[in-house]
LOLUMNU-920521 format. One record per residue: residue number from 0; x, y, z of N, C-alpha, C, O in turn. Coordinates in nm, 3 decimals, m for minus. Each point is the difference from the previous one (the first is absolute). Example, Ala and Ser with C-alpha at 12.3 -4.5 7.8 and 13.67 -1.06 7.14 Angstrom:
// LOLUMNU-920521
{0; {1.319; m0.569; 0.780}; {m0.089; 0.119; 0.000}; {0.090; 0.120; 0.000}; {0.104; m0.002; 0.066}}
{1; {m0.139; 0.107; m0.138}; {0.082; 0.119; 0.006}; {m0.077; 0.109; 0.073}; {0.051; 0.111; 0.017}}
***
This chain:
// LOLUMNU-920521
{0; {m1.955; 3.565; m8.294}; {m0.114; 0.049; m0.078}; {m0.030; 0.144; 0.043}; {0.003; 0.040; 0.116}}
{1; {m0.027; 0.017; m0.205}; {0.007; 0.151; 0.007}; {m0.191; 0.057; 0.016}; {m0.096; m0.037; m0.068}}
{2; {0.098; 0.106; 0.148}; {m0.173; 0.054; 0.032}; {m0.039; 0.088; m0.147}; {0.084; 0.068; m0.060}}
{3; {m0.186; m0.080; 0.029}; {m0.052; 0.118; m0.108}; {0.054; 0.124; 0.040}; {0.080; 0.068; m0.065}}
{4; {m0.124; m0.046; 0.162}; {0.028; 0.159; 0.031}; {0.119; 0.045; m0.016}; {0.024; 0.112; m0.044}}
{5; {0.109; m0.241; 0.095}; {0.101; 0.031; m0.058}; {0.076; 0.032; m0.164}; {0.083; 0.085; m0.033}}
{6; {m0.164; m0.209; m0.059}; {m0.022; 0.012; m0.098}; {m0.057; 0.119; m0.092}; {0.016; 0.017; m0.120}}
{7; {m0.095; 0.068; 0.222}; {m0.045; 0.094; m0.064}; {0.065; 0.162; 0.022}; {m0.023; 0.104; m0.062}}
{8; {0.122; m0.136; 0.189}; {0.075; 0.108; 0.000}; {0.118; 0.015; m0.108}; {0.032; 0.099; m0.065}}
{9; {0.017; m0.217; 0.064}; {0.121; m0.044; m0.111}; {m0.061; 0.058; m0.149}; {0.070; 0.076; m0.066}}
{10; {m0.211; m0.120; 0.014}; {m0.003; 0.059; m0.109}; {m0.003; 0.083; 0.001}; {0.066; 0.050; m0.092}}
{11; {m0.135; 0.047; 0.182}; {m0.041; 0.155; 0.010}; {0.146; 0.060; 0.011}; {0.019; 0.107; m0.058}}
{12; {0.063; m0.151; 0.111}; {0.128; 0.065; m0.002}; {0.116; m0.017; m0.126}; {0.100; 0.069; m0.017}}
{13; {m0.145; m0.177; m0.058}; {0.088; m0.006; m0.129}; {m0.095; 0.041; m0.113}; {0.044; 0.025; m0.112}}
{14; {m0.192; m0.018; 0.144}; {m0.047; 0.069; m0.119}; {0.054; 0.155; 0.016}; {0.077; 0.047; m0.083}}
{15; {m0.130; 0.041; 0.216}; {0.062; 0.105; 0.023}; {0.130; 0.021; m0.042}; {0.011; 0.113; m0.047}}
{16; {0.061; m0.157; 0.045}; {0.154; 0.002; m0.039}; {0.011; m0.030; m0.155}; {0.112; m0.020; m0.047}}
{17; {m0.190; 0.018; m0.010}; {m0.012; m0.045; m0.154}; {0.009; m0.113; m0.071}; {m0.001; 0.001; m0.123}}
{18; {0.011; m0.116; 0.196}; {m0.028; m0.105; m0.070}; {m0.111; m0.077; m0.040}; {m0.088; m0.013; 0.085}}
{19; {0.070; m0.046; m0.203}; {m0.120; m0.035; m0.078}; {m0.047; m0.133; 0.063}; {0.067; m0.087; 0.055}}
{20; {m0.203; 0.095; m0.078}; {m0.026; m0.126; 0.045}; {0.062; m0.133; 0.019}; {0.011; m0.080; 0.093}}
{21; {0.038; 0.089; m0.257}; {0.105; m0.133; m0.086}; {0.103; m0.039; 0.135}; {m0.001; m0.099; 0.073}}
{22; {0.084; 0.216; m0.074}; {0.136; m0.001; 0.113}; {m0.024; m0.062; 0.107}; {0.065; m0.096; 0.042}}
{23; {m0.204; 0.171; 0.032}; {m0.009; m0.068; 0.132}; {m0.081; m0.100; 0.030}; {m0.037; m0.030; 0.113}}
{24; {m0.002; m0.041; m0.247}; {m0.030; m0.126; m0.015}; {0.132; m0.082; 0.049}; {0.010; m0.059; 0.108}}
{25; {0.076; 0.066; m0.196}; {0.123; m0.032; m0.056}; {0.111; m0.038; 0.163}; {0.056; m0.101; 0.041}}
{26; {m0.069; 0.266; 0.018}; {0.036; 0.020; 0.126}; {m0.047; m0.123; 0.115}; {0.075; m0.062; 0.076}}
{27; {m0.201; 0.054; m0.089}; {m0.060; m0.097; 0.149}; {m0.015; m0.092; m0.096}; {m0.117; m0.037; m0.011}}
{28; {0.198; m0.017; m0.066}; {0.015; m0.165; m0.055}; {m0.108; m0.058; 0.020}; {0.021; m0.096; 0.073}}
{29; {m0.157; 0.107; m0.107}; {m0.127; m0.073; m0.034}; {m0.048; 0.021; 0.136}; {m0.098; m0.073; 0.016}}
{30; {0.130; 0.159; 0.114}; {m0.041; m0.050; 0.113}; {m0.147; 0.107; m0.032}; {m0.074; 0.016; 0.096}}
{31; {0.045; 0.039; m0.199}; {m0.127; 0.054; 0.003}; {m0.049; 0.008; m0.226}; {0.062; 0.020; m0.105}}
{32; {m0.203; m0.051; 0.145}; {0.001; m0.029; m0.163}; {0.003; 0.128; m0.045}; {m0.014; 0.098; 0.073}}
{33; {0.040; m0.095; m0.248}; {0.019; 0.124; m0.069}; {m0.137; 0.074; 0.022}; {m0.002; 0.107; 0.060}}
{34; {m0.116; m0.166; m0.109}; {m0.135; 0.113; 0.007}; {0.007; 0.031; 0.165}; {0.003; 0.116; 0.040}}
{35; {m0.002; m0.180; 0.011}; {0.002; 0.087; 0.160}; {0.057; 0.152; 0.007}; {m0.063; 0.101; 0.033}}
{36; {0.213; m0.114; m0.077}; {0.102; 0.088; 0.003}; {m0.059; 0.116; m0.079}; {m0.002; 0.113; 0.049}}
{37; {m0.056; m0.144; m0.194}; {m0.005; 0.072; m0.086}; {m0.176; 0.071; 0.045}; {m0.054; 0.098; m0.050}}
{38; {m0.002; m0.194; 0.164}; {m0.122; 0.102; 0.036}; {0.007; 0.070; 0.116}; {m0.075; 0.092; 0.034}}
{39; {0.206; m0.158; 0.050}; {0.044; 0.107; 0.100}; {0.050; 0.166; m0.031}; {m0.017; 0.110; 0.052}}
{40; {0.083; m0.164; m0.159}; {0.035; 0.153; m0.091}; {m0.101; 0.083; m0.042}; {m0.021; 0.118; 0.031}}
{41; {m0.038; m0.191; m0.103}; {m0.140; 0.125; m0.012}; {m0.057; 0.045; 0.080}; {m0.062; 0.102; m0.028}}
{42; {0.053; m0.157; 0.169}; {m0.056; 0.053; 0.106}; {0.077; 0.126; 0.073}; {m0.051; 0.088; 0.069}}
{43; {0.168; m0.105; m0.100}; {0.128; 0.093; 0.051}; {m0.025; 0.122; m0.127}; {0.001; 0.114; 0.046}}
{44; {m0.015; m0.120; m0.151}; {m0.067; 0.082; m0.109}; {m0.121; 0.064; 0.062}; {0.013; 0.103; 0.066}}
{45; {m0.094; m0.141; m0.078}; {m0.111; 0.053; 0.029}; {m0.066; 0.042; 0.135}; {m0.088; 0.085; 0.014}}
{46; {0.154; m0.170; 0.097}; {m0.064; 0.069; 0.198}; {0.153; 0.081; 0.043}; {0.003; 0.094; 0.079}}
{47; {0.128; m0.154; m0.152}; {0.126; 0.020; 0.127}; {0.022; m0.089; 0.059}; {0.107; 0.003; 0.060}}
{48; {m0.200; m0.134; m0.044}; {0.028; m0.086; 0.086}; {m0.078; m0.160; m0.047}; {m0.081; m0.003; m0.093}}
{49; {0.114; m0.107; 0.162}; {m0.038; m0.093; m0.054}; {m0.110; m0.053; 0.132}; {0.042; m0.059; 0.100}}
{50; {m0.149; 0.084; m0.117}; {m0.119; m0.023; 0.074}; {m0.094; m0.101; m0.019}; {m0.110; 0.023; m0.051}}
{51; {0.160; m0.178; 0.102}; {m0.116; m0.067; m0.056}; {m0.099; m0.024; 0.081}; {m0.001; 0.050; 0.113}}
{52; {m0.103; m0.135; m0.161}; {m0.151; 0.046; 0.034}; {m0.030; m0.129; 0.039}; {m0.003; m0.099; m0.073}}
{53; {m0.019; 0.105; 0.200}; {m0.084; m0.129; 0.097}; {m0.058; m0.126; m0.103}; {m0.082; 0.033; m0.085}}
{54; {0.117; m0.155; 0.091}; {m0.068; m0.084; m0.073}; {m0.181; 0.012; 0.053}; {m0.035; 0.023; 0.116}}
{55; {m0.062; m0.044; m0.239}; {m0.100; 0.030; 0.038}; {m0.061; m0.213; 0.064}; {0.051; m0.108; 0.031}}
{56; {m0.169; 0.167; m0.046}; {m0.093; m0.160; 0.071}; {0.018; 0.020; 0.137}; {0.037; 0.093; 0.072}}
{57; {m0.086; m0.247; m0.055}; {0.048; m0.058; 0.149}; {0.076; m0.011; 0.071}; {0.105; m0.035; m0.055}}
{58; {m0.095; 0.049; 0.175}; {0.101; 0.067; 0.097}; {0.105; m0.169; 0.034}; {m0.063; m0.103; 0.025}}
{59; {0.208; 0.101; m0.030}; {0.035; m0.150; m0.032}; {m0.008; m0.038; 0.149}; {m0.015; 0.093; 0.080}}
{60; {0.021; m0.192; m0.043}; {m0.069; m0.108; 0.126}; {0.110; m0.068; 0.003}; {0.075; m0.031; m0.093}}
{61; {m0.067; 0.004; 0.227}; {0.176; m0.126; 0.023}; {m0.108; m0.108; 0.059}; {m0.116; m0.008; 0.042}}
{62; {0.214; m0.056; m0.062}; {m0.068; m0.186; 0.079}; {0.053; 0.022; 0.184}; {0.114; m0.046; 0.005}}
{63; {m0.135; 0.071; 0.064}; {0.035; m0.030; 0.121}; {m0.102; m0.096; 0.097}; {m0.102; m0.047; m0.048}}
{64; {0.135; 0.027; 0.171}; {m0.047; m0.104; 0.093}; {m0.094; 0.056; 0.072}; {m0.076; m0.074; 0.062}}
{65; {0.065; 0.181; m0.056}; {m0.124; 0.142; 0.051}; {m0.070; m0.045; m0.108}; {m0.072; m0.099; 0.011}}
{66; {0.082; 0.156; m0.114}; {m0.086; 0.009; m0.139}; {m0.088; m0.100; 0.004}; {m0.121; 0.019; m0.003}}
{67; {0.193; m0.168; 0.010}; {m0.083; m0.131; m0.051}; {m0.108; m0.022; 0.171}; {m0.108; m0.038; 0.044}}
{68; {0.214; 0.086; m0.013}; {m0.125; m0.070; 0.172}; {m0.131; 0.127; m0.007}; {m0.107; m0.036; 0.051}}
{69; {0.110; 0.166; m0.106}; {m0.080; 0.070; m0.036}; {m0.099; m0.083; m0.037}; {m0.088; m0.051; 0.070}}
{70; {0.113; 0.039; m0.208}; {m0.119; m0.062; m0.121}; {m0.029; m0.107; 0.053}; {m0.118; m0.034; 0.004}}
{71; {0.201; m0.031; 0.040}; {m0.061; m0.172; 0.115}; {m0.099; 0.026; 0.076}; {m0.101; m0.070; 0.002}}
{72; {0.120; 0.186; 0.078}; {m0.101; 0.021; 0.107}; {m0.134; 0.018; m0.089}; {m0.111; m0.050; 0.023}}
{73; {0.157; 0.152; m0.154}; {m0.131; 0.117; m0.058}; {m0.103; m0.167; m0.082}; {m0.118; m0.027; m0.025}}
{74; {0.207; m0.018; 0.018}; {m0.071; m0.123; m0.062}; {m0.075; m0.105; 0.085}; {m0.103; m0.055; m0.039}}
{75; {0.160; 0.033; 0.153}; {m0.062; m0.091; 0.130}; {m0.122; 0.058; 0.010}; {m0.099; m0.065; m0.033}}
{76; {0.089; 0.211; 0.086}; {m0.099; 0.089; m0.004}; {m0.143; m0.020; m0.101}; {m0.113; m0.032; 0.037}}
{77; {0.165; 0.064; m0.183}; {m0.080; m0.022; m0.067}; {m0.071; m0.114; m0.003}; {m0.123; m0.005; m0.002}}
{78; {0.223; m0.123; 0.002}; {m0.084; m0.103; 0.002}; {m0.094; m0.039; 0.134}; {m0.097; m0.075; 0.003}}
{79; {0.143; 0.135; 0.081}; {m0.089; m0.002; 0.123}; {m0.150; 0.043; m0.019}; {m0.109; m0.051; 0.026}}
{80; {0.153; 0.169; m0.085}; {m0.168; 0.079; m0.053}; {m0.055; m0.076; m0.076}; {m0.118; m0.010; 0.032}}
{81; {0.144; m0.052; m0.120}; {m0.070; m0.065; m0.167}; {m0.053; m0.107; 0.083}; {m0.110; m0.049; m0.025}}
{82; {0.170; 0.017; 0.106}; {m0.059; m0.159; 0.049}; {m0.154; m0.014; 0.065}; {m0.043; m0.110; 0.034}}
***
């Protein structure tokens, strides 16, 4: 499995080189969808480069064994107080 970033050098380097979106669809055999490709290009149109932009919201959270004994404690706590 190939990283974005890698993915995004590959287009930047076959759009640079002149091939159309279509081609390097065609080229990475579905391993990236057509509107992607075809909005990576416009971005290469319009900055020089393909710059994407931080997903916005909430910051994403993993499940770990720290994490849950956290909220275990933050919760023991609370209910300590309410009582």
């Amino acid at each position: 499995i190939m990283k974005s970033k890698d993915l995004q050098n590959i287009v930047l380097s076959k759009y640079n080189s002149g091939d159309n979106p279509y081609k390097i669809f065609r080229d990475l055999n579905g391993g990236l969808g057509l509107y992607t490709i075809q909005r990576w290009c416009k971005m290469v149109d319009e900055t020089g480069a393909i710059a994407l932009s931080k997903p916005t919201g909430r910051i994403r959270t993993v499940r770990t064994k720290a994490s849950i004994k956290k909220v275990k404690k933050w919760l023991d706590q609370k209910k300590k107080i309410s009582q």
